[in-house]
N, C-alpha and C positions, 0 to 999 in steps of 0.2 A: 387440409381440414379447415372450414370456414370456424373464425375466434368463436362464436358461442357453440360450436362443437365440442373444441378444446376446452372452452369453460366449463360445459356439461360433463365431460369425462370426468375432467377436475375436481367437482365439487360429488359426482357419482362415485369416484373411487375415495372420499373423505382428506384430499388433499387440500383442499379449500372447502369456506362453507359456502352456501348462498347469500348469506349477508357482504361478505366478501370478492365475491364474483359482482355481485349488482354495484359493489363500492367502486369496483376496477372499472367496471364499462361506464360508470360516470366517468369518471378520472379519465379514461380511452375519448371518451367525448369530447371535452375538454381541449386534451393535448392533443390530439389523435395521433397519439404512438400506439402501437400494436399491445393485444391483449397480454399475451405474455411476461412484455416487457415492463407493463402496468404493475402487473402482481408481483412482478422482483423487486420493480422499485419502492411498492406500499406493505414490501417485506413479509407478504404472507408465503411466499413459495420463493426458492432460490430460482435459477437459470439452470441448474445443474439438477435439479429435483427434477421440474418441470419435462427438459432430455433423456433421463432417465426414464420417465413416466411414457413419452411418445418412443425411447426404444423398446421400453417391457411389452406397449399395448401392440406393434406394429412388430415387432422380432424382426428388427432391424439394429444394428451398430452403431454406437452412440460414437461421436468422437469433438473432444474439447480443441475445440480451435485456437485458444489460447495456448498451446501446447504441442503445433504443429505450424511447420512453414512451408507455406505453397509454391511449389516451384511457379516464377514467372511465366515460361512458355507453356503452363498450364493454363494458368491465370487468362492468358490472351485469348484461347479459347474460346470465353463468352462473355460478353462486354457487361458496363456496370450497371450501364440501362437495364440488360435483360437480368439481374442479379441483385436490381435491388425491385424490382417490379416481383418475379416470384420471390424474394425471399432467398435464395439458396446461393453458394459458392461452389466452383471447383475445386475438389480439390487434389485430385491425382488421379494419371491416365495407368491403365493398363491393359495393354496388347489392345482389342477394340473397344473397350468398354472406357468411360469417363467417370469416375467415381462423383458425387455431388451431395454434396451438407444441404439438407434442406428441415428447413425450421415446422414444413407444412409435406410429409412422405405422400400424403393420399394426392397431392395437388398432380394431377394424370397432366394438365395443359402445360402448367411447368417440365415433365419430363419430354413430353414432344416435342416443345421448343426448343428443348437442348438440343434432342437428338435430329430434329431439322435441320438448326445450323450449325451442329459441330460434325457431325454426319457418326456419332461414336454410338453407343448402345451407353443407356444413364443405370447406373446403381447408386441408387439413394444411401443416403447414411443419415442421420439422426444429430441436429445441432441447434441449439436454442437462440431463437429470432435475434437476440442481442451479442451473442457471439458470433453470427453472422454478420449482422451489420458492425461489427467494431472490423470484422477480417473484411471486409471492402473497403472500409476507410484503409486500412491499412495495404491493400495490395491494388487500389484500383487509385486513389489517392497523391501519387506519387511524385507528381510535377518532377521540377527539374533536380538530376541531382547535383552533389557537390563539385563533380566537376565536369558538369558543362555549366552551372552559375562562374565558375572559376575562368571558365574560359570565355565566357561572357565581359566578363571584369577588362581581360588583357592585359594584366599585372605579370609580372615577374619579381619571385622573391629577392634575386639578384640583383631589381633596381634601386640605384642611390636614391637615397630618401634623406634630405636631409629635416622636413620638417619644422614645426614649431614648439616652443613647450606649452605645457597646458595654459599659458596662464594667455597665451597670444593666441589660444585660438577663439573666434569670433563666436556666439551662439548662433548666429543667421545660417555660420559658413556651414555649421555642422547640424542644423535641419537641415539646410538645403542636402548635402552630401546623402542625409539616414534618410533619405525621401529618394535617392538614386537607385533607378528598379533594378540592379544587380546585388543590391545593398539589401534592400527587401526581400529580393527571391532568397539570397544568402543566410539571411534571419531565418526567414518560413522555413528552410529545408533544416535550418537547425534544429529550431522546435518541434518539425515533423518527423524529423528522425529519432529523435527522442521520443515523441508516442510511439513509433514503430517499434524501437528500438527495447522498448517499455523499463526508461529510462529512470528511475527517482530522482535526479536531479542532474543540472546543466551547470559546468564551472565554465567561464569564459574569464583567459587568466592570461594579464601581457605581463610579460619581461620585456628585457632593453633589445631581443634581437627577436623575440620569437611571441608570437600568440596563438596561446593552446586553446582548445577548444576539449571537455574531459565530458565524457556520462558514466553518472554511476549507476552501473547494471546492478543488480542482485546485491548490494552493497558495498563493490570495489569498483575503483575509475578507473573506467581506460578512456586510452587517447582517440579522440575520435575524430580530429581537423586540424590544420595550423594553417589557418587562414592569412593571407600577407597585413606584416605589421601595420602596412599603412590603413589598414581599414578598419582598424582597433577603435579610433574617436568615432566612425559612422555607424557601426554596429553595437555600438556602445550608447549612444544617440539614440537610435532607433529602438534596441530593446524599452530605455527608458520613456520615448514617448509612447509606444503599448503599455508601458508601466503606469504614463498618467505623472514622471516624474520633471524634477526640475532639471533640463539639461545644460543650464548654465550653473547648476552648482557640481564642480567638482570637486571639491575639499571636504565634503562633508559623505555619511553612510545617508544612503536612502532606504528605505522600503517601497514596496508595491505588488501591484498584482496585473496580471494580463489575464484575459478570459478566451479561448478561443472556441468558435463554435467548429464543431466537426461535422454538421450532416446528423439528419433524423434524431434530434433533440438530446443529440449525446455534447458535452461541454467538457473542455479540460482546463484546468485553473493551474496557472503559476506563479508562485510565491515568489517576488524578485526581492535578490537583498545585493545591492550596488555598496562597494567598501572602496577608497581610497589607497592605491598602494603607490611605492616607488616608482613603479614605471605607467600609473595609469590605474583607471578603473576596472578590478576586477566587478564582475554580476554571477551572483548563482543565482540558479532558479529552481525551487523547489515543484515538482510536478504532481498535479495534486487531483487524481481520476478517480469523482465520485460512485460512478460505472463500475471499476472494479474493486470497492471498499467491498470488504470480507469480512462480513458482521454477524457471519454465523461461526458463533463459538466452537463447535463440534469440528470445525474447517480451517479452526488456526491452528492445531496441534495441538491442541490440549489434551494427556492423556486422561481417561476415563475417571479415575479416582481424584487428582488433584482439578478437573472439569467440576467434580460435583463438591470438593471443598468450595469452590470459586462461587458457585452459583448458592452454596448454604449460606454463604458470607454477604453476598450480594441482596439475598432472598430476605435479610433481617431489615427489622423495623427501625433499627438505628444500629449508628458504629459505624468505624472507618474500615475500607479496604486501603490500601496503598500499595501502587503498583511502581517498579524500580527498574531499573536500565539506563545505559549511554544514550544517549542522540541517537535516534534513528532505528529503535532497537523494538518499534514497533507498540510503545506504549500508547499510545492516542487511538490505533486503530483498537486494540483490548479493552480500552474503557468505554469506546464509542460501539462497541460491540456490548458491552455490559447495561449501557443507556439504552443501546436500541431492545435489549430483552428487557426492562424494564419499565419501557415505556409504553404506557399505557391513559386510558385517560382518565381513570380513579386517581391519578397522582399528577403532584406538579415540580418537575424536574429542570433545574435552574446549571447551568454551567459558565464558570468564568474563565476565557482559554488567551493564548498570546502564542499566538494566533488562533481564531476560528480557522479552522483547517475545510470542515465540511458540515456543508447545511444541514442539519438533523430535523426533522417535520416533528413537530410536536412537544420542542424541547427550546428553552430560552437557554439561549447563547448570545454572550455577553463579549466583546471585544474590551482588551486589557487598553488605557492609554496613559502610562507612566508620564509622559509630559503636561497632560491636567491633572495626576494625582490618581486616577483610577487605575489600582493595582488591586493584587491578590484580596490584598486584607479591607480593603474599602469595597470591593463588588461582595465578597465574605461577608462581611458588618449589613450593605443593602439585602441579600437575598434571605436575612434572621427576618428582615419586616416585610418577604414576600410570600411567608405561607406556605415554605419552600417542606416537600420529603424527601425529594434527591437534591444532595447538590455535587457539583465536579468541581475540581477546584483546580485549574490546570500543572499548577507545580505548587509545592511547598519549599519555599526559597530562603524565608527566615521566620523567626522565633513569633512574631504578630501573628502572620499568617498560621503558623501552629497552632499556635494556643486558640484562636477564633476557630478553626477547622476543629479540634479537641472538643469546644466547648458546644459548638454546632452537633456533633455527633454523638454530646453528653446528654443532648436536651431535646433527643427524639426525633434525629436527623439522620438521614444514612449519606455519609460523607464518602467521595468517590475522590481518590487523588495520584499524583506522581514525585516521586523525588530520584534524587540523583545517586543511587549506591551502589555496590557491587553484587550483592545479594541481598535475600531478603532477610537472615539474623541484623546483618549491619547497617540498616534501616533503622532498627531499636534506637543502638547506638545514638545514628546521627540526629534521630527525634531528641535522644537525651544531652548531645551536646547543643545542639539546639537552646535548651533550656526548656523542655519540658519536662515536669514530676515525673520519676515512677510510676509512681498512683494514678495519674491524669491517664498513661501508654497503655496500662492494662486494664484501666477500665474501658476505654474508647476501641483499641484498634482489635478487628474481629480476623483481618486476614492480610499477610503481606504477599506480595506478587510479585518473583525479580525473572526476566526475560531476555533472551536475546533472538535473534534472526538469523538461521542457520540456511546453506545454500541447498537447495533441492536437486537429486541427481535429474540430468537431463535424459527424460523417459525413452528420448529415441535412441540414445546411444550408450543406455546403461546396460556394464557387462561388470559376469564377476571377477575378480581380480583376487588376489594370493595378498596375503596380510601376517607378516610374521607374529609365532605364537605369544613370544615378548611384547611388543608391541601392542598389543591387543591389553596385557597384562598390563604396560604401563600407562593405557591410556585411562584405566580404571575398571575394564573387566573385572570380574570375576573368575577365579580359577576354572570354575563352574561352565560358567559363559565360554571362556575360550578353550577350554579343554571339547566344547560342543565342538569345535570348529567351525562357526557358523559363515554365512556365506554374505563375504563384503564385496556393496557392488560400487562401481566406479564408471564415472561417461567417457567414454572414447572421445570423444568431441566430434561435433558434429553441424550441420547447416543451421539448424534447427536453435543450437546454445553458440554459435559462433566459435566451436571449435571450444568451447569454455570444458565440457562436461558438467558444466551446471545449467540449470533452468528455472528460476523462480527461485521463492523462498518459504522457508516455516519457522515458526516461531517455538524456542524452547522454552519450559517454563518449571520453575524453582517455587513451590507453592508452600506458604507454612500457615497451616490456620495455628491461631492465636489460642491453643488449649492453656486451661489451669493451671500445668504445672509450669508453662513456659512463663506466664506471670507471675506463677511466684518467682521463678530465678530471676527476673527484671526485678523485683520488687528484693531481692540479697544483693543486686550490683552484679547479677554474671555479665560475662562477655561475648562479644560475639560469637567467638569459636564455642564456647559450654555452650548459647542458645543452638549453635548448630547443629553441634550433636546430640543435644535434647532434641531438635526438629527430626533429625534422621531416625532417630532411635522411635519415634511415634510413626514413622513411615513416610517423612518429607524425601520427595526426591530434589538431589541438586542439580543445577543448572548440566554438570557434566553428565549426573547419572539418566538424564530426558535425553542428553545428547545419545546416549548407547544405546537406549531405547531407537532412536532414529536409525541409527547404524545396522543394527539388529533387523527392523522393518526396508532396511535396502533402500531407505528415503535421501540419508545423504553421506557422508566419506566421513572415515578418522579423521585424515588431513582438515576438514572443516571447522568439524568438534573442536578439535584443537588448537585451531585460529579463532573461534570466539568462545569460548568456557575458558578457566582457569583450571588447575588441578585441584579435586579434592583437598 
């Protein structure tokens, strides 16, 4: 289908308007990345809508390639040239036919090309232009792996090393070394496996005999390298000068960032944080793909009813939300999902973050810099003199930043933030040890939001599985519930989850809007536990009772639930 065909569809079946199709093929002018791709990223239509839309109109089978792994002697097939010219991937044979994702079904030159040079019979399937081109970086991409770079090297872990300590080793010696191309292939295939791998973050971590190399998948490391210790100072080197950092200081923590470009206007950014330890520099790297930020609410897990508490709370003209969670638990990408439904250009939406994680089009993001004094409560105090309706405020850390966030949300601001609690009753709480009034909590805050990151069964290998009836009962069912005997599924492990039986993630969420009676109990001194079950008793679910919902829906395992909720 030529792009203003697909546009036309688009805007014919009230998917998009026309003022927004004409916005996009500017914008396609411009970059000239493909139509589709435009309208996902200028957030009028998902990638996943879009797919849906070209399976309904063509009655063909849609399938998320984020969610499926190609066998390699599939893959070879048909080369990258021919795969990034039409648009489409292989993606599995059977008996004569070649199965093939294509972004564009009616494209007839595309199917005869395949079936010229693979000699198979093509069956189209239905996959949107950007998940195709992220599944060719990924499977055509591949340079060398880790161990033919290793054997590139001709190291042996078993050689004496007797080495220098940090303090003798030269800065020259150790550019020269991270500039050594077995040194650099050994970096790249790091970093590249980690986008394959679709990793959230990179631990590179020496001890006195061993250097680990970890990626955390779905939110748990595993081990993924022990590269020879001698090359601990060169890869160490080398990450930091893609970081842009100081490689003669090693006594001190660094920050930085690496940008890499991947092919057809896709970029992935890593947050590098270099710390000093006992035996050397550890580096994590946080992996940070603008590509697949998941800014449609409806697509984080949010159920139905605590969905539309979130968006009444969002939707008012002033007042705080405040959203809660550990590290990592997903609160950046829910508020940056919250900013992007709310931005618009009637308003002027100001955010102060440490770090900016990811660029937002139409929104002032502010970088924190604690060593000239630009923290929370000083970027807070500037955006009162900038005419501000939304502001984010990346963390509420201490009592200044409170009370200016308070006072901003007092005075006809809608205040967007994070803190650090277990739920959302105990949020109250920590505002009040903080040192903020009663009075100030329950006039300001209109909703709290406490979340976690639960592991998603992996779709190719999920089966049901036998769940004792106890069990079920202690994990907080309902009599109700388990006496149904409902059907718990579980992944076998498989190519696809690396044997994990997980795939991805979803996020839980612990919603309490801020009703009357729950201020008055703040405003007598209740506690966290009385606001809890005041929240339940109005129909909040907790963190555990989203998890059963999830269980229930065959999305993810007890075993899970129970590694990130606490008990009722």
């Amino acid at each position: 289908m030529a792009q203003n065909r697909l546009g036309e569809l688009l805007v014919r079946e009230k998917l998009i308007s026309l003022q927004q199709l004409r916005k996009a093929q500017e914008e396609q002018k411009k970059s000239g990345s493909n139509l589709g791709y435009t309208l996902a990223k200028l957030g009028y239509i998902s990638d996943g809508e879009i797919t849906s839309f070209l399976s309904t109109q063509y009655r063909l089978p849609a399938i998320n390639l984020d969610e499926y792994e190609i066998d390699a002697e599939v893959a070879k097939l048909v080369s990258r040239d021919v795969c990034e010219k039409h648009r489409i991937i292989p993606v599995s044979r059977s008996g004569s036919s070649l199965i093939v994702a294509m972004s564009d079904p009616t494209n007839l030159n595309a199917i005869d090309d395949i079936k010229f040079l693979t000699g198979f019979n093509v069956e189209p399937v239905v996959s949107s232009e950007t998940s195709i081109q992220t599944a060719i970086e990924r499977y055509y991409s591949a340079g060398p792996s880790y161990e033919e770079v290793m054997a590139d090297l001709d190291l042996g872990d078993d050689d004496i090393d007797f080495g220098e300590s940090e303090e003798e080793v030269n800065a020259m010696e150790l550019e020269r070394a991270s500039a050594d191309a077995p040194v650099v292939r050994l970096v790249n295939v790091l970093l590249l496996n980690a986008i394959r791998k679709g990793a959230s973050d990179i631990h590179c971590e020496p001890y006195e005999k061993k250097l680990r190399i970890r990626y955390r998948i779905d939110g748990v490391l595993h081990e993924e390298m022990t590269p020879p210790l001698r090359l601990k100072a060169a890869m160490v080197s080398r990450l930091k000068i893609m970081s842009q950092l100081d490689i003669a200081e090693r006594r001190l923590p660094q920050d930085g960032r690496i940008k890499l470009k991947l092919g057809k206007g896709r970029e992935m950014d890593f947050r590098v944080s270099v710390l000093p330890t006992m035996w050397g520099e550890k580096v994590v790297m946080r992996l940070l793909d603008k590509g697949n930020l998941q800014l449609d609410m409806a697509k984080l897990g949010f159920d139905p009813a605590p969905l539309a508490d979130f968006k009444w709370a969002i939707d008012q003209p002033w007042g705080m939300v405040l959203v809660t969670g550990p590290t990592g638990s997903g609160k950046t990408t829910t508020l940056y999902s919250a900013l992007s439904d709310l931005n618009k250009p009637s308003v002027n939406i100001s955010t102060a973050e440490d770090p900016v994680e990811y660029n937002l089009h139409g929104i002032n993001q502010v970088q924190m810099h604690d060593e000239i004094g630009l923290n929370f409560a000083m970027a807070l105090r500037a955006f009162l003199r900038q005419d501000p309706d939304i502001i984010m405020v990346g963390e509420i850390r201490d009592f200044e930043t409170a009370e200016i966030a308070v006072k901003a949300s007092l005075t006809g601001h809608m205040v967007l933030s994070t803190l650090h609690t277990n739920d959302a009753p105990a949020t109250i709480s920590r505002l009040l040890n903080m040192g903020v009034e009663p009075f100030l909590i329950t006039a300001s805050v209109n909703l709290v939001l406490a979340q976690r990151l639960a592991r998603k069964i992996c779709v190719d290998c999920k089966r049901p599985t036998e769940v004792d009836h106890q069990a079920l009962i202690d994990l907080g069912m309902s009599e109700e519930q388990a006496a149904a005997k409902p059907e718990i599924m579980k992944g076998a492990g498989c190519q696809t989850c690396n044997g994990s039986g997980y795939k991805g993630r979803v996020a839980l969420y612990e919603v309490m809007r801020f009703h009357d009676d729950l201020k008055e109990r703040v405003l007598q001194g209740a506690s966290s536990a009385e606001l809890k079950q005041a929240a339940i008793a109005r129909g909040m679910l907790t963190l555990r009772m989203s998890g059963i919902t999830k269980i229930l829906a065959g999305v993810t395992t007890p075993e899970e639930i129970l590694r990130v909720t606490m008990a009722d």
